[in-house]
Backbone as JSON Lines, residues from 0, in Angstrom:
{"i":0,"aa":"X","n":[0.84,-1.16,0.0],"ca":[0.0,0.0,0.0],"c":[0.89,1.24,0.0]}
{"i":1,"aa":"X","n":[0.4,2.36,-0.63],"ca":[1.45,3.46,-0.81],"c":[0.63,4.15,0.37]}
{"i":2,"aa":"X","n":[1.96,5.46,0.32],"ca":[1.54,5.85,1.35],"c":[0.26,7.02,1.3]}
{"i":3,"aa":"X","n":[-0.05,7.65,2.48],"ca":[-1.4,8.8,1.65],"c":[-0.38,9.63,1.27]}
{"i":4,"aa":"X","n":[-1.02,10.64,0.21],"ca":[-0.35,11.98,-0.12],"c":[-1.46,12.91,0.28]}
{"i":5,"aa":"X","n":[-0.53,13.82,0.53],"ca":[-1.48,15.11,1.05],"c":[-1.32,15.89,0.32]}
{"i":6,"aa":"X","n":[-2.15,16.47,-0.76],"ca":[-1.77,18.03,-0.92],"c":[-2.67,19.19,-0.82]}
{"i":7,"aa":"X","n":[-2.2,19.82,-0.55],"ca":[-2.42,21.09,-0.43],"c":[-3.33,22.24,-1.85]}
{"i":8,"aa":"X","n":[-4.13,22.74,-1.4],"ca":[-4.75,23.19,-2.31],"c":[-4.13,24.93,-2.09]}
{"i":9,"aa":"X","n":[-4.15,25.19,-3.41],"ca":[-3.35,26.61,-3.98],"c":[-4.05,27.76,-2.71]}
{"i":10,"aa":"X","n":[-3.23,28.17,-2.77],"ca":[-3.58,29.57,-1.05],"c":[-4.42,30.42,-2.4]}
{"i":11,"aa":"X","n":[-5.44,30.39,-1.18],"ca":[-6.2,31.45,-2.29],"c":[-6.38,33.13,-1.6]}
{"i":12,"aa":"X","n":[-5.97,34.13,-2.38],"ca":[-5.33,35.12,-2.12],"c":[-6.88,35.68,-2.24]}
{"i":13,"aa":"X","n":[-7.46,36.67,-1.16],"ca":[-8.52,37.38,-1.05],"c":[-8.59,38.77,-1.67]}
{"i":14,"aa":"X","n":[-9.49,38.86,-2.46],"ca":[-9.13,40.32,-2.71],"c":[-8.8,41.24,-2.18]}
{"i":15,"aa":"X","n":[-8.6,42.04,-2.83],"ca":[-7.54,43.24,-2.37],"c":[-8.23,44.65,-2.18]}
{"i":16,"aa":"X","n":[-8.54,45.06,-0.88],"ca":[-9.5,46.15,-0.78],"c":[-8.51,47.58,-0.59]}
{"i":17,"aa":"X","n":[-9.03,48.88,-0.68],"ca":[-8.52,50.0,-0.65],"c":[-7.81,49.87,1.05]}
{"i":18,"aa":"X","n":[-8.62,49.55,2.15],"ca":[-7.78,49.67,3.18],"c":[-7.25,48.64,4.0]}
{"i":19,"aa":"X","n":[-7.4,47.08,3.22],"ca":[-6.14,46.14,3.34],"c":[-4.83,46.7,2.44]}
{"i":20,"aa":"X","n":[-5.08,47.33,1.51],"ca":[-3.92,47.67,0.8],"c":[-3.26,49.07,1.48]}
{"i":21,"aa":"X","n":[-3.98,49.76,1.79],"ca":[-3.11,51.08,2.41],"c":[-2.69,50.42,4.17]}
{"i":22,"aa":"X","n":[-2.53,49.21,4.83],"ca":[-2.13,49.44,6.14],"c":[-1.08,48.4,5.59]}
{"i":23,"aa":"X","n":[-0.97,47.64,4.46],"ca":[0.3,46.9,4.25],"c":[0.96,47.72,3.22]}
{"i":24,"aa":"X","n":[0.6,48.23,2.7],"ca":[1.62,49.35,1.68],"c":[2.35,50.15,2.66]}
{"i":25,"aa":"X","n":[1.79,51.13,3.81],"ca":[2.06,51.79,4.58],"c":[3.53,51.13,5.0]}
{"i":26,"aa":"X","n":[3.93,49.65,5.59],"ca":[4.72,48.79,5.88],"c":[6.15,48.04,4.85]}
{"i":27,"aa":"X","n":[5.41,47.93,3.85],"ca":[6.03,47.65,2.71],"c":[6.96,47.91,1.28]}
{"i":28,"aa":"X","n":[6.5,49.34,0.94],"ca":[7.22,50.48,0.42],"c":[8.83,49.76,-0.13]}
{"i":29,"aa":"X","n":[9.26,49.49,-0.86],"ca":[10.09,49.63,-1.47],"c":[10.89,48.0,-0.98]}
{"i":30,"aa":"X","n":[9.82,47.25,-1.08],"ca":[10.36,45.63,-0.76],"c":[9.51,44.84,-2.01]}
{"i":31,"aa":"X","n":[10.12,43.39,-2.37],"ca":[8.97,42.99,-3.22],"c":[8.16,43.14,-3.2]}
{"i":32,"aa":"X","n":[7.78,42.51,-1.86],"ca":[6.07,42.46,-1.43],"c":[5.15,43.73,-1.81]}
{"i":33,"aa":"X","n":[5.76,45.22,-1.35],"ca":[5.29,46.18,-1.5],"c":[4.9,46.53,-3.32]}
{"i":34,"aa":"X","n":[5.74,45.84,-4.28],"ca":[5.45,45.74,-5.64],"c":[4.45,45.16,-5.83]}
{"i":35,"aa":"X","n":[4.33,43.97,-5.57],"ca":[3.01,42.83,-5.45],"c":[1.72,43.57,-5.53]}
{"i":36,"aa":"X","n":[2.23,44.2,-4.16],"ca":[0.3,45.07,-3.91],"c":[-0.01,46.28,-4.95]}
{"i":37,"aa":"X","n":[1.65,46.82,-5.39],"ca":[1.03,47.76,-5.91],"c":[0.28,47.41,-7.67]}
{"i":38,"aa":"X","n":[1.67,45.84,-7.78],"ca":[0.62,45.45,-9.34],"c":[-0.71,45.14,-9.15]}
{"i":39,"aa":"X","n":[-0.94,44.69,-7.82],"ca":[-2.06,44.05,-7.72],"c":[-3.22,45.06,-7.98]}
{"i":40,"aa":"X","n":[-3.32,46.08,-7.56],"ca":[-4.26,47.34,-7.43],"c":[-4.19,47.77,-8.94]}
{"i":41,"aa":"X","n":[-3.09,47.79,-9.28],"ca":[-3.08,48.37,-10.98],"c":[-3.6,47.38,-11.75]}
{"i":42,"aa":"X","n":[-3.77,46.45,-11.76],"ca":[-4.69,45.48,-11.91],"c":[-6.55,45.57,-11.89]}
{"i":43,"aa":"X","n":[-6.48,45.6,-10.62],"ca":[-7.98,46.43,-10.16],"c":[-8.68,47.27,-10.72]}
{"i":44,"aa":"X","n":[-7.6,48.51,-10.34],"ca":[-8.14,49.65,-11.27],"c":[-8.19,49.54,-12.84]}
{"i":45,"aa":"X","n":[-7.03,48.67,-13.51],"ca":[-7.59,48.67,-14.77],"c":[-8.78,48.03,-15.39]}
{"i":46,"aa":"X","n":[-9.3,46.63,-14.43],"ca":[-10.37,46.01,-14.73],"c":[-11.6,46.83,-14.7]}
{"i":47,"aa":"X","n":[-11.54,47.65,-13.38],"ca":[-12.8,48.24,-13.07],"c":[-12.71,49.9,-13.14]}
{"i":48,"aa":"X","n":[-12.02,50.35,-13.59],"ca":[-11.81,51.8,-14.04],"c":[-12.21,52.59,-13.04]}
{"i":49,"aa":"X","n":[-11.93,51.97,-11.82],"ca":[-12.39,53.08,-10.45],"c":[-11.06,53.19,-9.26]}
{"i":50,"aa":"X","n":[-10.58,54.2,-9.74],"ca":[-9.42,54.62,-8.97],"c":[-9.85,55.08,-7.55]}
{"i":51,"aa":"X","n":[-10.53,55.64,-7.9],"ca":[-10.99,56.8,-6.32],"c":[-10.78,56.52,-5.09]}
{"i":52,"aa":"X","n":[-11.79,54.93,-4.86],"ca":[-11.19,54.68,-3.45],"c":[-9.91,54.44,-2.97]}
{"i":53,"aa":"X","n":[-8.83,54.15,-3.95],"ca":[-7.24,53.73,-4.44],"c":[-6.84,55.33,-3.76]}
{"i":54,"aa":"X","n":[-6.86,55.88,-4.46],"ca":[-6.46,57.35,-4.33],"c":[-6.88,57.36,-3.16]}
{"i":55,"aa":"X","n":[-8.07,57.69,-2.9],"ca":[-8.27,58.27,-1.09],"c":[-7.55,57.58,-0.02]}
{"i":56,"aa":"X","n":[-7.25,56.01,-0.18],"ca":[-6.34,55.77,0.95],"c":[-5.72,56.13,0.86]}
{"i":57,"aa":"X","n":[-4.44,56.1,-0.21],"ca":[-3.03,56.51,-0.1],"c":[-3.12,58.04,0.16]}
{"i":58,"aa":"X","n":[-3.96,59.28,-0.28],"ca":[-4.16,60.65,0.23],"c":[-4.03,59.75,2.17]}
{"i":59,"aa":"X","n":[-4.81,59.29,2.67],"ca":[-4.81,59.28,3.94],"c":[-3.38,58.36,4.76]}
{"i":60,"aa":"X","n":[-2.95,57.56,4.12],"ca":[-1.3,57.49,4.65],"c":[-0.54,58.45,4.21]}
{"i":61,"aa":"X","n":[-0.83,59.11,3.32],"ca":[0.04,60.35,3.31],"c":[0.49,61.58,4.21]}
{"i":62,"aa":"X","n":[-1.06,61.68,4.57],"ca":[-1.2,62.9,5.47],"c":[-1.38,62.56,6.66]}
{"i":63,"aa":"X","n":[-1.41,61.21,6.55],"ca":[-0.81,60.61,8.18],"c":[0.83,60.48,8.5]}
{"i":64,"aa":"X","n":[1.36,60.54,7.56],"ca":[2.76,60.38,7.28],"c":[3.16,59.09,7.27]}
{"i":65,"aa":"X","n":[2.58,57.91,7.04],"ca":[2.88,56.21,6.53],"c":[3.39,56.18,5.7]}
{"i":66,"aa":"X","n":[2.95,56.99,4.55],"ca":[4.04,56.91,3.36],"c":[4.51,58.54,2.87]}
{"i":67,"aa":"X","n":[5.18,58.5,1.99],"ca":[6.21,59.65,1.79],"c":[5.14,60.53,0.09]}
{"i":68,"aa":"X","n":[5.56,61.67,0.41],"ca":[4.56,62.6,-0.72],"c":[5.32,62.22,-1.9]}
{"i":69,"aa":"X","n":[6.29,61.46,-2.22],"ca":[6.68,60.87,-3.62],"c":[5.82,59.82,-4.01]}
{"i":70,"aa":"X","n":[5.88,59.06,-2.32],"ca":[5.35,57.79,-2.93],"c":[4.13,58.11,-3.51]}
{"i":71,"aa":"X","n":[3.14,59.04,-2.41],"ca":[2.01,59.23,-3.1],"c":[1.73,59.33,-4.16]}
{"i":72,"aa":"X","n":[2.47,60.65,-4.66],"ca":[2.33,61.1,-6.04],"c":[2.77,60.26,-6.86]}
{"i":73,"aa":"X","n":[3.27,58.97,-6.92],"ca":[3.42,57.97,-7.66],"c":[2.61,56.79,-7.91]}
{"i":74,"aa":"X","n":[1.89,57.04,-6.57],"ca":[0.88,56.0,-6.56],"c":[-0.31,56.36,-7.6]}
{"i":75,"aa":"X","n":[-0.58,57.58,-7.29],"ca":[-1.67,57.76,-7.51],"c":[-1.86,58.43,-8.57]}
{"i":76,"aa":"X","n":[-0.93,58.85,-9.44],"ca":[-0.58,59.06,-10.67],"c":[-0.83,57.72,-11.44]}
{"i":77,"aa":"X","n":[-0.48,56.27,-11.06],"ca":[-0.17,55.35,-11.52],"c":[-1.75,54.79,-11.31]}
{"i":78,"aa":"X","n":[-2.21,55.04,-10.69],"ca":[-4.0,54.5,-10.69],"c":[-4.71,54.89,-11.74]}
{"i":79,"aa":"X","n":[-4.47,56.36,-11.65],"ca":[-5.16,57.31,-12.89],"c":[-4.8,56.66,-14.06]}
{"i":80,"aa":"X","n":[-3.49,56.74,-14.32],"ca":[-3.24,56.02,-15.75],"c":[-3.7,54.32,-16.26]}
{"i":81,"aa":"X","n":[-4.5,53.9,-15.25],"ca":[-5.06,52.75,-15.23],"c":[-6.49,53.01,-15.64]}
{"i":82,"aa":"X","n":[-6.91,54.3,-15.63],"ca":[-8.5,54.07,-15.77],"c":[-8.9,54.26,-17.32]}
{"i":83,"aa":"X","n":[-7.95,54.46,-18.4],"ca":[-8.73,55.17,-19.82],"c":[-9.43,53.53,-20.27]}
{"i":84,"aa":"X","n":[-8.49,52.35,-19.93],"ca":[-9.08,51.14,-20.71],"c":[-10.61,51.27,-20.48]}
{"i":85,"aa":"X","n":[-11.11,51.42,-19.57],"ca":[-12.71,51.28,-18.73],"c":[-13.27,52.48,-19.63]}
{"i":86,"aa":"X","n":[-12.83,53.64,-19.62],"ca":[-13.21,54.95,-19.79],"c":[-13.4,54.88,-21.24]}
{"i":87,"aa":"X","n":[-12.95,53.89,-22.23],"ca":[-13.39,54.13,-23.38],"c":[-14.83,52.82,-23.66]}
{"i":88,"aa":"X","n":[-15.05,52.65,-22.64],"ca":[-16.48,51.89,-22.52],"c":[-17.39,52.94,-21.96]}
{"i":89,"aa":"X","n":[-17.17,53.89,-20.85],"ca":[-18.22,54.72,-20.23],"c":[-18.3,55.95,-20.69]}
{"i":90,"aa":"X","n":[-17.18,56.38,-21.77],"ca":[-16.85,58.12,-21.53],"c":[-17.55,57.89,-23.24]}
{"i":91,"aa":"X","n":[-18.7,58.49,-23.85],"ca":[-19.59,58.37,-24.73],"c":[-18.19,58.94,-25.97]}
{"i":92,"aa":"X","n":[-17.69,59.94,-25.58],"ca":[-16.35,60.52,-26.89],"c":[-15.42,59.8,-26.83]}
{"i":93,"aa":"X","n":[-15.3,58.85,-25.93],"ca":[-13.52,58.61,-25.89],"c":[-14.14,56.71,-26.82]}
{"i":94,"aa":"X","n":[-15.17,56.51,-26.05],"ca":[-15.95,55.44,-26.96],"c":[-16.19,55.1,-28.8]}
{"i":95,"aa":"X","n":[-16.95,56.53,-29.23],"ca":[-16.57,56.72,-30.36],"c":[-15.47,56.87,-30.63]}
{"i":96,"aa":"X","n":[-14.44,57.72,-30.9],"ca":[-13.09,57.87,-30.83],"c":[-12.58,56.43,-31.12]}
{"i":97,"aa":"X","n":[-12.66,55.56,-30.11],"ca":[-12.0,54.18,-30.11],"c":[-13.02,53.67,-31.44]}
{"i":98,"aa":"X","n":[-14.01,53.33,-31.4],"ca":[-14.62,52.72,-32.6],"c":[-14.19,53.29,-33.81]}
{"i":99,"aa":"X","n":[-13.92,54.66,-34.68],"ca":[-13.41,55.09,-35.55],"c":[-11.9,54.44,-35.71]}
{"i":100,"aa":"X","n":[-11.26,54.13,-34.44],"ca":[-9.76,53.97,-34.62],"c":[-10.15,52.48,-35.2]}
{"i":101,"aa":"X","n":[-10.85,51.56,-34.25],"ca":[-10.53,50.43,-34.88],"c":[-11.35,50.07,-36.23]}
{"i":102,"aa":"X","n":[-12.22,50.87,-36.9],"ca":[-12.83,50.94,-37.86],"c":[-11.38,51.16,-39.14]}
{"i":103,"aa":"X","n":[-10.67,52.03,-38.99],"ca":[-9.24,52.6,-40.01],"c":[-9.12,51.54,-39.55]}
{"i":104,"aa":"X","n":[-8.46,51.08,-38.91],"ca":[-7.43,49.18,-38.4],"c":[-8.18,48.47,-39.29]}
{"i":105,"aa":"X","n":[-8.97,47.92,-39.1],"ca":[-10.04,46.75,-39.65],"c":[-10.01,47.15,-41.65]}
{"i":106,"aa":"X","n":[-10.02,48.37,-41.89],"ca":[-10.24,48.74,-42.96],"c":[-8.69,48.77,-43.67]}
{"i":107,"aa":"X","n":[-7.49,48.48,-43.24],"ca":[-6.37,48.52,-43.72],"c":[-6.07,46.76,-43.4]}
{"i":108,"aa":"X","n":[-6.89,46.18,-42.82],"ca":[-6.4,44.76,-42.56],"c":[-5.68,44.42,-41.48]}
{"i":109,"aa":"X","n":[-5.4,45.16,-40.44],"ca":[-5.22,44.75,-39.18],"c":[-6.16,43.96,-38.04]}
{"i":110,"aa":"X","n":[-5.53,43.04,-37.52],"ca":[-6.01,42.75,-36.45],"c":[-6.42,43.15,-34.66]}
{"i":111,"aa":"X","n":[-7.49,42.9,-34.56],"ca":[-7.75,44.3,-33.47],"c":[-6.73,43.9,-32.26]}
{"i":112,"aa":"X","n":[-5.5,42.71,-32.68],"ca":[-4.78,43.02,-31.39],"c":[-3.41,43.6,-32.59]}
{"i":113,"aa":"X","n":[-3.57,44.01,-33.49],"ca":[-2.35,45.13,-34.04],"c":[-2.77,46.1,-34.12]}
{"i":114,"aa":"X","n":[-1.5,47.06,-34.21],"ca":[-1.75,48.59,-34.51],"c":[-0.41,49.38,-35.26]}
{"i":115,"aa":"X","n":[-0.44,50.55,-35.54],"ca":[0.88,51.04,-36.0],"c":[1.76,51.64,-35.24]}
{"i":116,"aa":"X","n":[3.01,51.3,-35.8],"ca":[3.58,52.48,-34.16],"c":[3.38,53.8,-34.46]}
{"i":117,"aa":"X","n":[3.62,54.46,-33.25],"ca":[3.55,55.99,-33.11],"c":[3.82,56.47,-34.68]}
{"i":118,"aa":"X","n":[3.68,57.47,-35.18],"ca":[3.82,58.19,-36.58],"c":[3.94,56.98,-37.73]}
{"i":119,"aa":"X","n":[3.49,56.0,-37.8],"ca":[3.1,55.36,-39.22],"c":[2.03,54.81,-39.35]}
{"i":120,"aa":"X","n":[1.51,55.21,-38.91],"ca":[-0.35,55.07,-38.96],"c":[-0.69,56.04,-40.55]}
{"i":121,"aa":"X","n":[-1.79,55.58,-41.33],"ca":[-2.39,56.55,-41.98],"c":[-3.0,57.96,-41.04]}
{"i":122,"aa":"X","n":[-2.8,59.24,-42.35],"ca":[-3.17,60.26,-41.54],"c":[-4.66,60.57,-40.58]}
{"i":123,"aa":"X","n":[-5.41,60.14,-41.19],"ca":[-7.0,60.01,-40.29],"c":[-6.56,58.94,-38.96]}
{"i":124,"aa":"X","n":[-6.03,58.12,-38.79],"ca":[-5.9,56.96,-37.78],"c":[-4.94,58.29,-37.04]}
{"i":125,"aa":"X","n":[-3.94,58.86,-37.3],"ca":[-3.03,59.83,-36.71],"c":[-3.64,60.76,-35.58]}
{"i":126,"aa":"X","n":[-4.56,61.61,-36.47],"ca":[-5.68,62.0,-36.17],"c":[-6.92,61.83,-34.89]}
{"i":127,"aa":"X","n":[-7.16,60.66,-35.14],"ca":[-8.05,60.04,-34.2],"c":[-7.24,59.75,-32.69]}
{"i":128,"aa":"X","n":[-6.12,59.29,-32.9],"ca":[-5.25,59.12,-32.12],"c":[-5.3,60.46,-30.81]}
{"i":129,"aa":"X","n":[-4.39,61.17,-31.4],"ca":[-4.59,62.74,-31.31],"c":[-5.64,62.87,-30.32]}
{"i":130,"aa":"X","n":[-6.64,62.67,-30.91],"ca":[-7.98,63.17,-29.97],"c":[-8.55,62.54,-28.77]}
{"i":131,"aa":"X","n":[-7.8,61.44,-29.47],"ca":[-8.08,59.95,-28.02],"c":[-7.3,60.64,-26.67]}
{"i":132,"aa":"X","n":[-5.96,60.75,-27.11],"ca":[-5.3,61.2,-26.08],"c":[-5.5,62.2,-25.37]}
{"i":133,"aa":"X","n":[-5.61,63.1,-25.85],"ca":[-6.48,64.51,-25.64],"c":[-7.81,64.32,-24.6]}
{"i":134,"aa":"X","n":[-8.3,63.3,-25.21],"ca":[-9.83,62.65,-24.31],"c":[-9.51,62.15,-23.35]}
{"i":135,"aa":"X","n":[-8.47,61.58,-23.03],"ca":[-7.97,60.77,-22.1],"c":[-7.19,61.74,-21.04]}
{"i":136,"aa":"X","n":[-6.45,62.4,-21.23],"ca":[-5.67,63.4,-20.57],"c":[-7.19,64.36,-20.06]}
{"i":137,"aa":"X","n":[-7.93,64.83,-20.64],"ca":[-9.03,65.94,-19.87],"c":[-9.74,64.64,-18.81]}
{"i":138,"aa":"X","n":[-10.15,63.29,-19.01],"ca":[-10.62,62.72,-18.41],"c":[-10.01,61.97,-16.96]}
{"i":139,"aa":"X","n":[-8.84,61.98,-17.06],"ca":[-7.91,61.82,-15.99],"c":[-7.76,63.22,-15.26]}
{"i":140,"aa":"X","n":[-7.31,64.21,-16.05],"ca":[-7.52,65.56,-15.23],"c":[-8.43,65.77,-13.98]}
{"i":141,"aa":"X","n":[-9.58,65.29,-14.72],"ca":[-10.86,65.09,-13.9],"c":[-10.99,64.5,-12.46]}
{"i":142,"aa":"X","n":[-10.04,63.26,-12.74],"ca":[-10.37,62.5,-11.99],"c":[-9.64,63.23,-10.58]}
{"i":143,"aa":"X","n":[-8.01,63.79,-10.97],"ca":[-6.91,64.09,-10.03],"c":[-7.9,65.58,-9.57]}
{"i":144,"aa":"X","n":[-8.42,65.97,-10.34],"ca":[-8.85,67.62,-10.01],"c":[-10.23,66.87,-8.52]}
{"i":145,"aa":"X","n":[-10.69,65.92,-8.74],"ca":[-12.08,65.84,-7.81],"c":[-11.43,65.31,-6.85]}
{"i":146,"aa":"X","n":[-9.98,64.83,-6.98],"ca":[-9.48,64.5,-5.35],"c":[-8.25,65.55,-4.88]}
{"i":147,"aa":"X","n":[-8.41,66.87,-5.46],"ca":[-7.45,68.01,-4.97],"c":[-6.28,67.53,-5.76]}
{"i":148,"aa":"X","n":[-6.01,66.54,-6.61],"ca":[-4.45,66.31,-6.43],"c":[-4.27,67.54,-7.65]}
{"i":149,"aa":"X","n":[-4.22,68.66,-7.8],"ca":[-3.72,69.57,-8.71],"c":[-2.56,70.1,-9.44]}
{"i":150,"aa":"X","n":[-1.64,69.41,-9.02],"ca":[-0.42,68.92,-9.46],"c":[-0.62,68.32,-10.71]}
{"i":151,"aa":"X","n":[-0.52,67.03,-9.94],"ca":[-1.37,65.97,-10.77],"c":[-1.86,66.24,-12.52]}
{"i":152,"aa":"X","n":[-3.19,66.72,-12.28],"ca":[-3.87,67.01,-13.04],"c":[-3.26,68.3,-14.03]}
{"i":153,"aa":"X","n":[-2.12,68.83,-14.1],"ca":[-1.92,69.67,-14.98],"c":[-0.54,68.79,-15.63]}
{"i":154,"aa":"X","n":[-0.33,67.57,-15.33],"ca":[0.89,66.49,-15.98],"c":[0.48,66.02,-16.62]}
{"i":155,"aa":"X","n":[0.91,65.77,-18.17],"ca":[0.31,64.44,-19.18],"c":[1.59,63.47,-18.66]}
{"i":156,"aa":"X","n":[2.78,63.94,-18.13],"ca":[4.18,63.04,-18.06],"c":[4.85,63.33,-17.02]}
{"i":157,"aa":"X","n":[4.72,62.59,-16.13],"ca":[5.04,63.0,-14.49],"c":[6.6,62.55,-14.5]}
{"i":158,"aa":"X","n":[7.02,61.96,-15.92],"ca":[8.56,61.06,-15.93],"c":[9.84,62.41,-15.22]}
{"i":159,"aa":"X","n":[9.55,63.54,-15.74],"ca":[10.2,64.77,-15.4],"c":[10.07,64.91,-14.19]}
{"i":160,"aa":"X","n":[9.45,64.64,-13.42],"ca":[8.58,65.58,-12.18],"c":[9.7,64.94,-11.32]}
{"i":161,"aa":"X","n":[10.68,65.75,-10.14],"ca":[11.48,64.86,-9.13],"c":[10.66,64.2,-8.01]}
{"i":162,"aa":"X","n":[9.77,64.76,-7.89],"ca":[8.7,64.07,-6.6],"c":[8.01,62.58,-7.16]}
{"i":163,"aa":"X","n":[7.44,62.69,-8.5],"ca":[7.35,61.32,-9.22],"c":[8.45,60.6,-9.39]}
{"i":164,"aa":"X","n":[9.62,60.32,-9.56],"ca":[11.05,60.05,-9.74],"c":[10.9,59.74,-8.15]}
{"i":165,"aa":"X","n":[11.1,60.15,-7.53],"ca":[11.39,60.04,-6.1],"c":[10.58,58.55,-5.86]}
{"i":166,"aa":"X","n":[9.73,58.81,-6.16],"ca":[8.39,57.77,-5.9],"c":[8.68,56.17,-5.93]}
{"i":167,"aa":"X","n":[8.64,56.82,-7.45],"ca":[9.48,55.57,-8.25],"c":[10.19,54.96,-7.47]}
{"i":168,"aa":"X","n":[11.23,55.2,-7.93],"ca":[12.85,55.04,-6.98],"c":[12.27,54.5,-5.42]}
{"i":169,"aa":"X","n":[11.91,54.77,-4.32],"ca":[11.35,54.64,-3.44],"c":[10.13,53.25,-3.52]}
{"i":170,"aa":"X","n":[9.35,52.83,-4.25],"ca":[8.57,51.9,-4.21],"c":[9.26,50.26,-4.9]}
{"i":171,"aa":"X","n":[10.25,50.58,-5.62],"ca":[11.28,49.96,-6.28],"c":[12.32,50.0,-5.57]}
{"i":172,"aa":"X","n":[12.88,49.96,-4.53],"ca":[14.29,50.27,-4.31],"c":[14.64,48.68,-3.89]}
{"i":173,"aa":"X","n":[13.76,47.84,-4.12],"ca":[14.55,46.4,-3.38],"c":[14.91,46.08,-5.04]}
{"i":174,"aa":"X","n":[14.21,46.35,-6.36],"ca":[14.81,45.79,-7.13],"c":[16.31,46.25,-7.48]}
{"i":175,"aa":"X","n":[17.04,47.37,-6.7],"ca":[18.23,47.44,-6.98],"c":[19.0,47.58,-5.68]}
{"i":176,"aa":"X","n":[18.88,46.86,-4.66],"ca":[19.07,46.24,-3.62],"c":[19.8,47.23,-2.7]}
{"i":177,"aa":"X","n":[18.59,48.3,-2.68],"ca":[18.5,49.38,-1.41],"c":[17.61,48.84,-0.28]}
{"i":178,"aa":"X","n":[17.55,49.04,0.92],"ca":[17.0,49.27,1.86],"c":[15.94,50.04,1.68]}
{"i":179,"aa":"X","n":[14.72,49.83,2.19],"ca":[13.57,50.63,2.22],"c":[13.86,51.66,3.32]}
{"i":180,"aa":"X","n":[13.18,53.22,2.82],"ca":[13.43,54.0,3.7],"c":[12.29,54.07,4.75]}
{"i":181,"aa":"X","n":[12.9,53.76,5.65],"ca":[12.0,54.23,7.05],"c":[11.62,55.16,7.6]}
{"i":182,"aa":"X","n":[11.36,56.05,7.05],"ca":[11.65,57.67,6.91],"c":[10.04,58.0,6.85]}
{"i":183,"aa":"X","n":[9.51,57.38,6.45],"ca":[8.1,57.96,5.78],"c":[7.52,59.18,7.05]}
């Protein structure tokens, strides 16, 4: 007779709410783990195109001082840029917009998982482009302007910004085998 085997069934990971994620982020900051949560949420928000409650925790470890005003502004920069996928299902212009784009695609023989790169698109697809972004940038504006972040909301490219940089650097620092700062 063999012997029993036991196994174990896969740990099943519970979702991930706005304030399980802000009292272990608060802790975590710039260790794997602290990456984990933050793909995990960028995840979230891209499925469900609702940043807000995302944003309001991290505003409230902020101004509790748990985490650092880089990190914030990195966080929550990085939520926003998660919401246009959703937003071109709810936002009625950014909707059309997308249907015209993949209408030029479909009509040149692409497949709706190809596209052209930046500047070799036909000029109408160029175009449409253009406006998408445009739609997308006022609609994110939106979002940073209804939670004060006003900063925020006047950036299409926070890559410049040293407080975003900071962030960065800071939520990442185990992948280049810094110490997390305890500083927050």
């Amino acid at each position: 007779m063999s012997p029993r085997r036991r196994f174990r069934a896969p740990r099943r990971i519970a979702p991930l709410d706005p304030e399980t994620f802000a009292r272990r982020i608060a802790t975590k900051v710039g260790t794997e783990y602290g990456t984990e949560l933050h793909r995990r949420v960028l995840d979230i928000v891209m499925r469900t195109g609702d940043a807000d409650p995302w944003i309001r925790a991290v505003q409230r470890l902020r101004e509790s001082g748990a985490i650092s005003a880089a990190v914030a502004r990195f966080l929550i920069f990085q939520f926003v840029e998660m919401t246009p996928s959703v937003l071109m299902e709810t936002d009625p212009e950014l909707a059309d917009i997308s249907a015209q784009i993949d209408a030029i695609r479909r009509a040149h023989g692409l497949a709706d998982d190809e596209d052209w790169y930046v500047d070799e698109g036909p000029p109408e697809w160029q175009a449409l482009q253009q406006q998408w972004n445009e739609r997308t940038d006022v609609l994110m504006s939106e979002i940073f302007q209804r939670h004060g972040e006003h900063e925020l909301a006047s950036m299409n490219d926070p890559s410049g910004d040293p407080l975003f940089e900071a962030g960065r650097a800071e939520m990442f620092a185990w992948e280049h085998g810094e110490e997390p700062d305890d500083r927050h």
